[in-house]
C-alpha positions in Angstrom: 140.0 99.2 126.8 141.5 95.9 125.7 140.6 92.9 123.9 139.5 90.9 127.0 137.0 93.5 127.4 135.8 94.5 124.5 134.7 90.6 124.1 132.7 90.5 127.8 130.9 93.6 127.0 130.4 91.5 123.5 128.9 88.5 125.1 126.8 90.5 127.3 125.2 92.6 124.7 124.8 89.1 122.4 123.0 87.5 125.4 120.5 90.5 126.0 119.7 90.5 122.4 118.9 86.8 122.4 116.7 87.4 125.7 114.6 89.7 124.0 114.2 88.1 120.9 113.1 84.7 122.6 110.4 87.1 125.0 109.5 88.4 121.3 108.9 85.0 120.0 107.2 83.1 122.8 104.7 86.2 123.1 103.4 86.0 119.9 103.5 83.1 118.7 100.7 82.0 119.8 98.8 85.2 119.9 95.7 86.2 117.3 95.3 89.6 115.8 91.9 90.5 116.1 90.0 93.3 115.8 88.0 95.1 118.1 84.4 94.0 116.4 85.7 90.7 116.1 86.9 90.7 120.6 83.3 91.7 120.9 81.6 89.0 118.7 83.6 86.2 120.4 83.1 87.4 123.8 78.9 87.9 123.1 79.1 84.0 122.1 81.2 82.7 125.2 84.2 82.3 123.4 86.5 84.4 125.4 88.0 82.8 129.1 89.8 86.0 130.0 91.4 89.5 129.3 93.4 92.1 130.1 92.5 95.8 129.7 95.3 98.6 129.5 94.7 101.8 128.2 94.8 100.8 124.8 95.1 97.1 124.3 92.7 94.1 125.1 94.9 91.2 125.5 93.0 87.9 126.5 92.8 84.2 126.2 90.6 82.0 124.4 88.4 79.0 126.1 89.4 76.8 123.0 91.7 77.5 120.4 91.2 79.7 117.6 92.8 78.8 114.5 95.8 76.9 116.9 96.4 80.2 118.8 95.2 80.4 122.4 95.5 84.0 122.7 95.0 87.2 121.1 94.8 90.8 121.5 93.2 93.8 119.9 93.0 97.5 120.4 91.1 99.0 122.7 88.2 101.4 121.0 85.3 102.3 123.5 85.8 102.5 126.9 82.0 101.0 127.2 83.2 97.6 126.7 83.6 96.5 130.6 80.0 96.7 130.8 79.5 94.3 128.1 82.0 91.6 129.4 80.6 92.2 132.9 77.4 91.5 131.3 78.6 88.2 129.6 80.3 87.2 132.9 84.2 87.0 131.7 86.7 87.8 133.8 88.5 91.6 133.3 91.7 92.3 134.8 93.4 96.2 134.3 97.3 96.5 133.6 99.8 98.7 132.6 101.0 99.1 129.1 104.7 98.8 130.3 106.6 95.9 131.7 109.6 95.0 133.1 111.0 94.3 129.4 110.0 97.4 128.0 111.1 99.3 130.8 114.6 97.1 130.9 115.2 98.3 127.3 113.9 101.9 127.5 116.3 102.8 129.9 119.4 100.0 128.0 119.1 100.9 124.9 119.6 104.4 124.7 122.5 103.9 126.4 123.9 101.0 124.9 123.7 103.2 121.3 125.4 106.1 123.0 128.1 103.7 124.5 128.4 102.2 120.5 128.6 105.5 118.6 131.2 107.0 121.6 133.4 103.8 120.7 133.2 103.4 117.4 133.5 107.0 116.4 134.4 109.9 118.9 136.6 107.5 121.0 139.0 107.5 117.8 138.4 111.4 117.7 139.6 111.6 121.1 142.8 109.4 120.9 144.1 111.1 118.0 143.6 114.5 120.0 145.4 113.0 122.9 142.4 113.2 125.2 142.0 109.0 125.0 139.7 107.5 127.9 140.0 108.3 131.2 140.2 105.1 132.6 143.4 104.0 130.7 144.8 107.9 130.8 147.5 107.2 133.4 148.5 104.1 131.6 152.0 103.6 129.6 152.2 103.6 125.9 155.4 101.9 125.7 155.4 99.2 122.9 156.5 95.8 123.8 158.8 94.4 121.0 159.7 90.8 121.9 162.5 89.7 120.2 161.0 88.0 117.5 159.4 91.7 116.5 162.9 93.2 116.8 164.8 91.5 114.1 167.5 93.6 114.7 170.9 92.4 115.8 174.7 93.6 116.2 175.0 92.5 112.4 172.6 94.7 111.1 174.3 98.1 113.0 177.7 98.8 111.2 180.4 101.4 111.1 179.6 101.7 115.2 181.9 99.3 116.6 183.1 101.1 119.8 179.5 101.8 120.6 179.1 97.7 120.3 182.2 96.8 122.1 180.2 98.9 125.1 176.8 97.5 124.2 177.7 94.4 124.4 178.7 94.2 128.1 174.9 94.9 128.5 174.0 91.6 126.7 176.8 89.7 128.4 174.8 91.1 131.7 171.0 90.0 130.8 171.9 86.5 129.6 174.7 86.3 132.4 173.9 87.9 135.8 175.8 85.9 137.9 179.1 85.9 136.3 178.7 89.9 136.3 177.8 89.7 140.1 180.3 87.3 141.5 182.9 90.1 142.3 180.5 92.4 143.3 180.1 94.7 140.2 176.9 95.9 138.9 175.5 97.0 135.6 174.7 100.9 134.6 171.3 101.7 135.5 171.2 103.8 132.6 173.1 104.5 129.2 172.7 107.3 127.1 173.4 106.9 123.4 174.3 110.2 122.5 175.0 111.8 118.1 173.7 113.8 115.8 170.9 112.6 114.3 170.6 109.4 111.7 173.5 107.9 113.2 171.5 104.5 114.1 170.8 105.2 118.0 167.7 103.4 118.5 169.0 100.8 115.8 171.3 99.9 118.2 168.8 100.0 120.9 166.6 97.4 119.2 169.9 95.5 118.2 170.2 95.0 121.9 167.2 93.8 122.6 167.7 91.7 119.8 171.3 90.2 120.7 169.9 89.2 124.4 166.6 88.0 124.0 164.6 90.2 126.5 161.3 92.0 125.8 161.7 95.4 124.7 159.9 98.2 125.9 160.0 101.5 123.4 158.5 104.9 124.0 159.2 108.2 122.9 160.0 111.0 125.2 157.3 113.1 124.0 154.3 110.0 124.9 154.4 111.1 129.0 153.4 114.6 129.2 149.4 115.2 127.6 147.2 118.1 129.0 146.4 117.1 132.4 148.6 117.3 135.1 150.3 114.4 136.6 149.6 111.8 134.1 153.4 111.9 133.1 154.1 110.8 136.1 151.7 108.0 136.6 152.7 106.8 133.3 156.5 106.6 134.3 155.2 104.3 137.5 152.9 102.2 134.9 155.9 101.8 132.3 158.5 100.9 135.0 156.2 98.3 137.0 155.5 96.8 133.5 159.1 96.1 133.4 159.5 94.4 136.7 156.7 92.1 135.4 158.8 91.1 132.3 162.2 91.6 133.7 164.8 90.8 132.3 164.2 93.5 129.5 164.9 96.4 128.7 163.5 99.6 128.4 164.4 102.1 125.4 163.1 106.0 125.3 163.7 107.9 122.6 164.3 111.5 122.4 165.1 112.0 126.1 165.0 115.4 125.6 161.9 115.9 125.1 161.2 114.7 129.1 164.4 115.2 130.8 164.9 118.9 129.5 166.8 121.1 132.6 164.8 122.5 135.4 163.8 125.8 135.5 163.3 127.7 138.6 160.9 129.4 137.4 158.6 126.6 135.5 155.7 126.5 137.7 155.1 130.3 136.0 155.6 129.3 132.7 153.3 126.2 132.6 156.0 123.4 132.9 155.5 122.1 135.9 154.0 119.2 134.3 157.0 117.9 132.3 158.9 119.1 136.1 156.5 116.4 137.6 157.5 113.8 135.4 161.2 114.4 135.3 160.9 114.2 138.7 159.0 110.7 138.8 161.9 109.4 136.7 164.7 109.9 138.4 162.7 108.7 141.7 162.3 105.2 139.4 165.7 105.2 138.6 166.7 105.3 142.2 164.4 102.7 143.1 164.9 99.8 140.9 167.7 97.6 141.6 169.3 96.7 138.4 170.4 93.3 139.3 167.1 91.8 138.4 167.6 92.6 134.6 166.4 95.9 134.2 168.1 97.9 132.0 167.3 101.4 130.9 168.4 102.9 127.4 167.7 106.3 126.1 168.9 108.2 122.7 169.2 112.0 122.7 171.3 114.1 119.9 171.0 117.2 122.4 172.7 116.3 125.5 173.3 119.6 126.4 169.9 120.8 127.4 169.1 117.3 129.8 168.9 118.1 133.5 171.8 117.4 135.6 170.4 115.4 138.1 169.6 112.8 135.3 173.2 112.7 134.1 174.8 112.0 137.6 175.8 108.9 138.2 173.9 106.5 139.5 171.5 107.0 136.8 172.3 107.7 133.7 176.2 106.4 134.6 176.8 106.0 131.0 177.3 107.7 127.8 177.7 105.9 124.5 178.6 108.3 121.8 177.5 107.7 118.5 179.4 110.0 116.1 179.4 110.1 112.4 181.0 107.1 110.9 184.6 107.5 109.2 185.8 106.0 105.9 186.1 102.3 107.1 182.6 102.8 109.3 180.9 103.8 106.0 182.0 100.8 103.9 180.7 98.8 106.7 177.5 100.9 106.6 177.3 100.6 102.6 178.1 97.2 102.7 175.3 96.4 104.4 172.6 98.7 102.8 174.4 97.0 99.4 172.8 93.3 100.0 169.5 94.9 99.2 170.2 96.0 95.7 171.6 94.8 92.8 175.3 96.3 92.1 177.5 96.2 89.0 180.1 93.3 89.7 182.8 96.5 88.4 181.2 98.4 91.6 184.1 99.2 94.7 182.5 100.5 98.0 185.6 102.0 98.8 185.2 104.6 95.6 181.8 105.0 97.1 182.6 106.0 100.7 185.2 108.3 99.4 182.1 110.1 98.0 180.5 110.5 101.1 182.8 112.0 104.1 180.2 113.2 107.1 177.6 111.4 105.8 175.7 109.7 108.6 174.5 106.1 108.3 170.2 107.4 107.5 172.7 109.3 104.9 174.4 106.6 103.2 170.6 104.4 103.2 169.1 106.9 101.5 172.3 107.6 99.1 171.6 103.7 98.3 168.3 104.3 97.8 168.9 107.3 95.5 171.3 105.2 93.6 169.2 102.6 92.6 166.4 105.3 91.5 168.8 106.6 89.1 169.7 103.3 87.8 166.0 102.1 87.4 165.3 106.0 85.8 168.2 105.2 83.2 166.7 101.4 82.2 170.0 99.6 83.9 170.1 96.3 85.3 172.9 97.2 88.0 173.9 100.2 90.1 176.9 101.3 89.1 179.2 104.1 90.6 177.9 106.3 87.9 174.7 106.4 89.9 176.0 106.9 93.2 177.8 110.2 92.3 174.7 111.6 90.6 173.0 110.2 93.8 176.0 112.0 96.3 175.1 115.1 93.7 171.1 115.0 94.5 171.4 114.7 98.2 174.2 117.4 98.3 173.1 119.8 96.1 169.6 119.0 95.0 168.1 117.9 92.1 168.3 119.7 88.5 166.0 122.1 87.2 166.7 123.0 83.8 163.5 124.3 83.2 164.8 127.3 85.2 166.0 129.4 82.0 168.6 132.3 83.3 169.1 135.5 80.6 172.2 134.9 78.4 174.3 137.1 80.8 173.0 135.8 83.9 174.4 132.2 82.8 177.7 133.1 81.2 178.5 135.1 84.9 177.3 131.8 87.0 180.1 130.3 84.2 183.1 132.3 85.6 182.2 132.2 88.9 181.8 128.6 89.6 185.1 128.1 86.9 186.5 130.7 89.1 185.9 128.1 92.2 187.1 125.2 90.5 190.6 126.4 89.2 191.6 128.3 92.3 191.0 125.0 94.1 192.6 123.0 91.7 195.4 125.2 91.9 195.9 125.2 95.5 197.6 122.5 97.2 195.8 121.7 100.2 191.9 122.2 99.2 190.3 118.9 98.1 190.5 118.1 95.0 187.6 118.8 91.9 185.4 116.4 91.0 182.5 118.3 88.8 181.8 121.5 88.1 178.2 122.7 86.7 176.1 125.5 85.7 172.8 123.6 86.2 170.4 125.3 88.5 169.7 123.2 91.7 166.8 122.6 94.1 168.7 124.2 96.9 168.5 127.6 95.3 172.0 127.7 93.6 172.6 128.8 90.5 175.8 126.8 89.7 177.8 124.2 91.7 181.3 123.4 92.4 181.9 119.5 93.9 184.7 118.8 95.8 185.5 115.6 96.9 188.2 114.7 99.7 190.1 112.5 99.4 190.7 111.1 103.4 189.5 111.7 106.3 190.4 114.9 108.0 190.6 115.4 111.8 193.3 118.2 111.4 193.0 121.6 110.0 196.4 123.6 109.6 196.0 127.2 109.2 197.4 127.4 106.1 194.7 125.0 104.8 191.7 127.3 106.3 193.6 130.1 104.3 193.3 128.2 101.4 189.9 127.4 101.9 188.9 130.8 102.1 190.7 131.7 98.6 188.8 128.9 97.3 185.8 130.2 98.4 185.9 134.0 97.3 187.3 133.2 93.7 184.2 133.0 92.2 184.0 136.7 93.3 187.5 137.7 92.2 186.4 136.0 89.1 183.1 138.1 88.3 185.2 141.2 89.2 187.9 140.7 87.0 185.7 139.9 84.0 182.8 142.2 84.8 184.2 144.8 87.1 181.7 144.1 89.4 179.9 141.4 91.7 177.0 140.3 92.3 174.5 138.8 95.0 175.4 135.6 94.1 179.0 135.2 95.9 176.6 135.7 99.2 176.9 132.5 100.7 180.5 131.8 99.9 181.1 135.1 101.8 179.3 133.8 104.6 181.1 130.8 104.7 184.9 132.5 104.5 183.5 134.7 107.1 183.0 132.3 109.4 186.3 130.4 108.8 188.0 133.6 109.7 186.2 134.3 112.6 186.7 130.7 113.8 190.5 130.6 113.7 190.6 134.2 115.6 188.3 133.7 118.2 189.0 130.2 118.6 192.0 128.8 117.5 193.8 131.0 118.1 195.4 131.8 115.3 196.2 135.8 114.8 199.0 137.1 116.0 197.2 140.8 117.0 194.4 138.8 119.0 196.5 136.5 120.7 195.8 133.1 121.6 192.6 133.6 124.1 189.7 131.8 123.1 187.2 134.1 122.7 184.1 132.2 122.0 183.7 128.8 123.2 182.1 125.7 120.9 179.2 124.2 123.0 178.2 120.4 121.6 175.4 120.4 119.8 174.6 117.7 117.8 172.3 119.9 116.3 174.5 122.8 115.3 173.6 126.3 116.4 170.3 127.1 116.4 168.2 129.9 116.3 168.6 132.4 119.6 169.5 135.5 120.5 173.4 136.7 120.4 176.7 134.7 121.1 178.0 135.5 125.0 180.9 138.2 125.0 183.2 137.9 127.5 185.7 140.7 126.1 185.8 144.4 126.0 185.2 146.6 123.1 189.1 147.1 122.3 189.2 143.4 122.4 186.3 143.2 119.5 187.4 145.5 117.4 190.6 143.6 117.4 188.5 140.6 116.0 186.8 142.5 113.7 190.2 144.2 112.2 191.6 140.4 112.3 188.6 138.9 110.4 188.6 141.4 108.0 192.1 141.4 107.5 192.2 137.6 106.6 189.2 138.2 104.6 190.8 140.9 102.5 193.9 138.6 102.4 192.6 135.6 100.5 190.1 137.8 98.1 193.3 139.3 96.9 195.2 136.2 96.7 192.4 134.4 94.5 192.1 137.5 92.2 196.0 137.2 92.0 195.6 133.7 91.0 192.9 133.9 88.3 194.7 136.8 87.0 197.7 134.7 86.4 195.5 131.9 85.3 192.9 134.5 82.7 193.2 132.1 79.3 192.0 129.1 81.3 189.2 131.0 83.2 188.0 131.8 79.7 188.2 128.5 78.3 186.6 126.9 81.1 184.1 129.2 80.9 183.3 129.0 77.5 183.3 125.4 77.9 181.6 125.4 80.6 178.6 127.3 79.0 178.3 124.2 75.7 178.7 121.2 78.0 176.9 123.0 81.4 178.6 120.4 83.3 182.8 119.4 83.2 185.0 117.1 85.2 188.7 117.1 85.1 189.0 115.0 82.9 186.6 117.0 80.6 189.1 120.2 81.4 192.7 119.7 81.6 193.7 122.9 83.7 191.3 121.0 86.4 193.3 118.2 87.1 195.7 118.2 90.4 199.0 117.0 89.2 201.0 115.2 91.0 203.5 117.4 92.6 200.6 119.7 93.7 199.3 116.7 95.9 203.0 116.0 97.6 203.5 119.3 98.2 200.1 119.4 100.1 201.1 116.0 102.0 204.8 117.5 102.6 203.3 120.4 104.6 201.0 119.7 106.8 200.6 120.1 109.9 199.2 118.6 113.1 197.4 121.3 114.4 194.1 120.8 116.9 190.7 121.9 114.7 187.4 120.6 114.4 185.7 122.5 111.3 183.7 119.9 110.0 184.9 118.1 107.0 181.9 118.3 103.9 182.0 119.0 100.5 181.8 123.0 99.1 178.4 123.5 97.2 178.3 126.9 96.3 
């Protein structure tokens, strides 16, 4: 129901009121209360011109006032008294106790105080259960956002400037049409902004909006489909003939997977033929407008993979904007902007800062600003300094501290040598990134111990000599438990994991064992969303051919175990001292711990040797 309304049904219950209260007032105003003694009295000495009898009042009228009233009325006590006002000759006429007023508001009332507690209290009830009124049940719940409610432009989206240079075309369009349509060409009926989450899709939706000056109509994928059947559909008729009203504008749905999901043949069985329906009503609108009058459609998913084909074909979704996660120079653009909002040491550098933060997404590096300035305020400091943004890059990655965890002597001098086992392997090898901290200081995350290593570039090439590296990184803190306690422990678990996967990755994959062969094996889907949860990986290779991988996996698995306990065997005094160390301070950085430090021939070597060879591990920091 909307404001018109609600203030008709306002007046209208404001003028009833005042009816009845004026019928109150002009009724007894003039009216006496007598009693029934008092009726008889008057009417034995002629005083009484009339009444009316009911089955329990006596309602008359005087012959001459009474104390200024000209009427009155009494109860009505013995049944016997028609025979005296016969007798006294005054007029008696019978009547109903009811009247049209009474009746009116009998029956209004009620109803009216039913209609009041339903809207003022279940109604609300209703809505937030998704089972709002009837009469407005087919209708859109797209918010408008006219541009003065935006207040987002092309400024405010950073470290996304391919995705502008496309965007903008769209804005050219809707303040332009005719210098788009004088050679004939016409604007995509639909663009997809596709990434992995928090990389600023419907930012750069709203900055759209914003940069052309059109209304903006959001929803959420999830808004069209409720309980009953077929009011997804009506909704995506109400939404789009909305837009024609307002065109030019713009319409923006977010999380298009949640509507435009692949068809099943089998969803009528499984209960989907509602959200089938809908999908269905969609791509029938996107047929059926014509985008020349300024209607432009927008929609962010970060699982592309799972939308129906039909919606990606061209003619309606023609275009895909990829959003990806920003590199160096997009995250001091990013930071730069999140910056202006706080207040920064003048010594600060945003370049040290986004070297910090490789495959951090833009919601990333907002919140790592955020964090930042917590830990300054937390310290009593006027500025943010770069101190604050590396214990920041340290909460986010590895979770905050919790020293109150107290480990048993033993317990905390093993987490010692293993993560000091991490650190010098990879400060001894030439192409793993470099060590900023290591720490012994239990984390949020469920980690005993942490080693942080920072790049020190972007990567977009993986040799296979650096994955082999990264896998002796990765099981030293084993080899170093077993050459000082003979034994492991559960601990080394998810560095295992991890150099598991790198191996199984370059075999299957890239193609990099020699037994194997280059086949690839398994196949990398995108997700946005990594892997999630499912049944088994697809095989499409014999038995022989898998226990091939297996023997290759955990051959190169065997490999670098034995080449970091080769290295921390020639490198025993440091892994000691570190230790020891390690266990006073809880926390050391190279320059804390010489044998840490990279020196300078290790990093040309590393530069010397590479290699351009295709990869696409993703680049993050190893928290262990």
């Amino acid at each position: 129901m909307d404001n018109k309304q609600k203030f008709n049904i306002g007046y209208v219950m404001a003028a009833l009121l005042i009816i009845g209260l004026f019928q109150f007032w002009f009724a007894y105003r003039d009216t006496a209360q007598l009693s029934y003694s008092d009726v008889m009295h008057l009417t034995q000495e002629g005083k009484i011109a009339s009444v009316t009898l009911t089955e329990t009042m006596i309602e008359g009228a005087f012959k001459e006032p009474q104390d200024g009233k000209t009427m009155f009325v009494a109860n009505r006590v013995d049944p016997a008294a028609v025979a005296v006002f016969e007798k006294a000759g005054v007029k008696i006429t019978g009547a109903s106790d009811s009247n049209w007023l009474t009746t009116f508001l009998s029956w209004i009332v009620p109803a009216l105080i039913f209609a009041g507690i339903w809207m003022f209290f279940f109604r609300g009830i209703a809505e937030r259960q998704g089972m709002g009124g009837l009469i407005n049940i087919g209708k859109s719940k797209a918010k408008v956002h006219l541009v003065r409610d935006t207040g987002v432009t092309f400024d405010d989206v950073a470290g996304a400037d391919e995705a502008k240079t496309e965007l903008q075309e769209i804005v050219s369009f809707l303040k332009d049409k005719e210098k788009y349509g004088r050679l004939g060409a016409r604007i995509p009926k639909g663009i997809l902004l596709v990434g992995p989450p928090g990389t600023g899709k419907t930012l750069m939706a709203r900055a759209v909006a914003g940069e052309a000056g059109v209304p903006f109509f959001s929803i959420s994928g999830s808004e069209f489909v409720e309980m009953f059947v077929g009011v997804g559909a009506a909704r995506v008729r109400d939404l789009f003939q909305q837009a024609q009203l307002a065109a030019p504008c713009i319409i923006f749905i977010d999380e298009l997977d949640a509507l435009g999901r692949a068809r099943s043949p089998f969803a009528a069985y499984s209960g989907g033929d509602e959200k089938e329906q809908t999908l269905n009503q969609l791509l029938a609108e996107l047929d059926g407008f014509d985008p020349r009058v300024g209607i432009v459609l927008l929609a962010a998913t970060n699982r592309p993979e799972i939308l129906d084909p039909a919606l990606m074909r061209a003619g309606r979704f023609d275009r895909q904007v990829v959003m990806d996660r920003p590199d160096r120079k997009g995250r001091e653009a990013i930071l730069a902007v999140h910056i202006r909002k706080i207040s920064v040491a003048p010594s600060l550098k945003i370049e040290e800062v986004a070297s910090l933060t490789p495959g951090f997404t833009g919601a990333d590096l907002a919140n790592l600003v955020n964090e930042a300035a917590i830990f300054a305020t937390r310290r009593g400091g006027d500025t943010v300094t770069i101190e604050d943004f590396t214990n920041a890059v340290e909460r986010i990655v590895a979770g905050s501290e919790r020293k109150s965890r107290l480990l048993k002597p033993e317990d905390r001098e093993r987490v010692a040598y293993h993560e000091m086992g991490h650190a010098l392997a990879a400060s001894s090898l030439a192409k793993t990134d470099p060590v900023q901290k290591v720490s012994i200081i239990p984390r949020s995350i469920g980690s005993l111990g942490y080693t942080l290593q920072r790049p020190t570039e972007d990567r977009f090439l993986i040799t296979l000599g650096e994955l082999k590296e990264r896998m002796i990184a990765l099981l030293a803190g084993r080899a170093a438990e077993e050459i000082i306690y003979g034994e492991v422990s559960t601990g080394a678990a998810d560095d295992l994991a991890k150099a598991t996967d790198v191996a199984r990755q370059c075999v299957t994959r890239f193609g990099m064992d020699e037994t194997v062969g280059l086949a690839v094996l398994e196949e990398q889907r995108l997700q946005w969303l990594g892997d999630g949860p499912g049944g088994p990986a697809k095989r499409d290779y014999s038995e022989a051919t898998a226990r091939e991988v297996d023997l290759a996996v955990r051959g190169m698995i065997d490999n670098a175990s034995a080449s970091a306990e080769e290295l921390l065997r020639g490198r025993i005094a440091d892994l000691r001292a570190g230790a020891k160390l390690l266990l006073e301070r809880e926390t050391l950085t190279p320059d804390d711990f010489a044998p840490l430090r990279r020196t300078a021939g290790q990093v040309s070597a590393a530069k010397a040797k590479r290699a351009k060879m295709p990869a696409s591990l993703e680049q993050t920091r190893r928290v262990s």
